[in-house]
N, CA, C and O of each residue as an XYZ file, in Angstrom:
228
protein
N       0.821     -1.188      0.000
C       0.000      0.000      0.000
C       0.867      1.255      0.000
O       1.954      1.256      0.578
N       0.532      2.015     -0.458
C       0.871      3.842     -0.565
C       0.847      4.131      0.585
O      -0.218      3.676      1.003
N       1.381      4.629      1.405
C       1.376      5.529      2.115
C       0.886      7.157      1.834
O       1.537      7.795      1.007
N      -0.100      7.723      2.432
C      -0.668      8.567      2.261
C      -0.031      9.785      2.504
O      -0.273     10.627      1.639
N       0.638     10.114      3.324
C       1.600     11.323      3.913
C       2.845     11.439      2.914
O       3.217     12.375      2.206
N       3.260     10.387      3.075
C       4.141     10.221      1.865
C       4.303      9.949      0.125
O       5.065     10.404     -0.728
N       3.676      9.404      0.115
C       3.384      8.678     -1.102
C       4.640      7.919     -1.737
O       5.124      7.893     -2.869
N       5.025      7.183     -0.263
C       6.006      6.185     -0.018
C       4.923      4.459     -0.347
O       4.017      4.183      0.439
N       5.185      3.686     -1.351
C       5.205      2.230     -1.409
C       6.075      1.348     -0.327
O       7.259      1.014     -0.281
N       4.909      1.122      0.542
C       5.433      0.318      1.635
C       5.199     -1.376      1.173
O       4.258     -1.780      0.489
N       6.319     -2.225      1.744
C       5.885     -3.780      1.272
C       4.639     -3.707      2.119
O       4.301     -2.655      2.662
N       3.861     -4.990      2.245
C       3.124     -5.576      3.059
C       3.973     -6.990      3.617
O       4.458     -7.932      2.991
N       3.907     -6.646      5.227
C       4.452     -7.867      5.945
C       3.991     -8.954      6.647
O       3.331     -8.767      7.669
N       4.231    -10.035      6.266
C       2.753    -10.958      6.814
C       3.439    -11.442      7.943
O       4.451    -10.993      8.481
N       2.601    -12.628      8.291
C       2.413    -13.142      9.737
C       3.506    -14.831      9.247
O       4.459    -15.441      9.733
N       3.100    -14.888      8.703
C       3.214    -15.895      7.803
C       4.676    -16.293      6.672
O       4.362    -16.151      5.490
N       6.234    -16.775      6.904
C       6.516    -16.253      5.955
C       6.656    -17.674      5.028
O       6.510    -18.842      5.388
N       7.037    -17.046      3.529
C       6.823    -17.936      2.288
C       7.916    -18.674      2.620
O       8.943    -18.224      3.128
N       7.680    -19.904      2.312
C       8.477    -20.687      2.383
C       8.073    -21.676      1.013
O       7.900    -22.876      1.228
N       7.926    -21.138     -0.414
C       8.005    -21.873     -1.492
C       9.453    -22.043     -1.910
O       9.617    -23.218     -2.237
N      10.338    -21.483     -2.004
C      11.667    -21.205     -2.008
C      12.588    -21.887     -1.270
O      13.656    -22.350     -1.672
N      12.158    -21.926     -0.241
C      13.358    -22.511      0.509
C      12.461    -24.336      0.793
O      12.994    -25.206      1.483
N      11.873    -24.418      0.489
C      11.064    -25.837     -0.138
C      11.756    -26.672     -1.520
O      12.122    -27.846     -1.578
N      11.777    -25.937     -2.258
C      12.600    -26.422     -3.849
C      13.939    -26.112     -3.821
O      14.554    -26.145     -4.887
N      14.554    -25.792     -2.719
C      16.152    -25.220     -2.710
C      16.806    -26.802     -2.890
O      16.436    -27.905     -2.486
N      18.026    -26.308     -3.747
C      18.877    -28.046     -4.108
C      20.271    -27.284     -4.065
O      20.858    -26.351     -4.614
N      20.431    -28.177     -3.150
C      21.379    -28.014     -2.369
C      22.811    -28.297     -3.029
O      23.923    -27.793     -2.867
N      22.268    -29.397     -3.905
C      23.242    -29.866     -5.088
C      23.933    -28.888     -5.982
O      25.035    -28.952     -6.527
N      22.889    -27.849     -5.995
C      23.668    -27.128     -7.389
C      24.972    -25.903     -6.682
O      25.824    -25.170     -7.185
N      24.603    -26.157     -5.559
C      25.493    -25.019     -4.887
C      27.246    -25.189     -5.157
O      27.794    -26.288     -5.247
N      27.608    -24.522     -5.210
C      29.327    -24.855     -5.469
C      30.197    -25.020     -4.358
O      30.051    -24.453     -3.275
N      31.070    -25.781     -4.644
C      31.865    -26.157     -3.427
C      33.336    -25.324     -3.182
O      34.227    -25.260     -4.029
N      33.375    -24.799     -2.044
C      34.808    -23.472     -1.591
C      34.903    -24.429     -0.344
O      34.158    -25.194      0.269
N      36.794    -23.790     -0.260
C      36.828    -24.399      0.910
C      37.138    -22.762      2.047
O      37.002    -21.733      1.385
N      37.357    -22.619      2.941
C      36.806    -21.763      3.630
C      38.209    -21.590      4.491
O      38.508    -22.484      5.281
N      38.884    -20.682      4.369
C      40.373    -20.418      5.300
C      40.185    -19.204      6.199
O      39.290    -18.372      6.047
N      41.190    -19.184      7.227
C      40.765    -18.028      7.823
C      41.554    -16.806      7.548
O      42.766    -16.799      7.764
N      40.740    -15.461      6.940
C      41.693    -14.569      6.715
C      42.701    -13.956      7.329
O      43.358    -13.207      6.605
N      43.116    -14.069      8.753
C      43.695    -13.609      9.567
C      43.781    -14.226     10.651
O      43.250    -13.820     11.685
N      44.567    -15.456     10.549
C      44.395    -16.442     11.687
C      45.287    -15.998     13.201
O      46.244    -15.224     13.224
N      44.625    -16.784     14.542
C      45.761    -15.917     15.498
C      46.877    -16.607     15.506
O      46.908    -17.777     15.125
N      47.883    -15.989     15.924
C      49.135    -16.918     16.267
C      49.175    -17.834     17.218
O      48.460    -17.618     18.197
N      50.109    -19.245     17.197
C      49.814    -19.731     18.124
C      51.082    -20.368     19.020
O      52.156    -20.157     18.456
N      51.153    -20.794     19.758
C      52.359    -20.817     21.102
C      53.725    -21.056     20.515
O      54.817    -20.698     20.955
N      53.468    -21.655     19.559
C      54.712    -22.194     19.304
C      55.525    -20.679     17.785
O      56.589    -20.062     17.735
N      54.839    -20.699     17.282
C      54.827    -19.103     16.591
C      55.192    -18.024     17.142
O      56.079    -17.241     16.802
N      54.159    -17.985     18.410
C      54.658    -16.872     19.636
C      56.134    -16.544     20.356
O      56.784    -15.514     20.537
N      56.342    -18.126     20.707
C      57.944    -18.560     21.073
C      59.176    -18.151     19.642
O      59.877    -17.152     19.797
N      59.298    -18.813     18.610
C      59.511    -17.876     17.775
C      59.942    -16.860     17.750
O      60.998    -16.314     18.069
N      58.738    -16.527     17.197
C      58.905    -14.372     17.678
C      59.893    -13.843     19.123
O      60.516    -12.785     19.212
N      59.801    -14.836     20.064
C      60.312    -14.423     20.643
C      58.814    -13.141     22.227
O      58.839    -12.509     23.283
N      58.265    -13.419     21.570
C      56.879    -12.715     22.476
C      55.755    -13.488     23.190
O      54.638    -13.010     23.389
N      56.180    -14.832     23.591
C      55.434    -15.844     23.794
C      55.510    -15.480     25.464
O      56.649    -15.225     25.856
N      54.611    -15.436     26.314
C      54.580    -15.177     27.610
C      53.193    -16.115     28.300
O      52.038    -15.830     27.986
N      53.380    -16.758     28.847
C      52.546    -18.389     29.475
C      51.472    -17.703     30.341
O      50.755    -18.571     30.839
N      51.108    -16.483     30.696
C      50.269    -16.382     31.423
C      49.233    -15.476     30.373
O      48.108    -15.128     30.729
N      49.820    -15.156     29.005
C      48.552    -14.755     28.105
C      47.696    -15.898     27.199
O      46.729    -15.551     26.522
């Protein structure tokens, strides 16, 4: 509906949501990534290393 003050097109939001979509979703066609971490933390033995490794952090 229009909004009257505005004559802003508002959606309409139901109670209810559609779920035709996520009913026929195939899962198959999706593509396969593998997933790394962009900025991984360092870890103890890395730390030691560096030389900044301290046992009570």
């Amino acid at each position: 509906p229009i909004e009257p003050a505005t004559g802003i097109l508002r959606p309409i939001m139901s109670d209810k949501p559609d779920f035709a979509e996520i009913e026929t979703f195939d899962k198959t066609k999706l593509k396969k990534t593998e997933t790394r971490e962009k900025n991984p933390l360092p870890t103890k033995e890395s730390k030691k290393q560096a030389g900044i490794y301290h046992p009570r952090l």
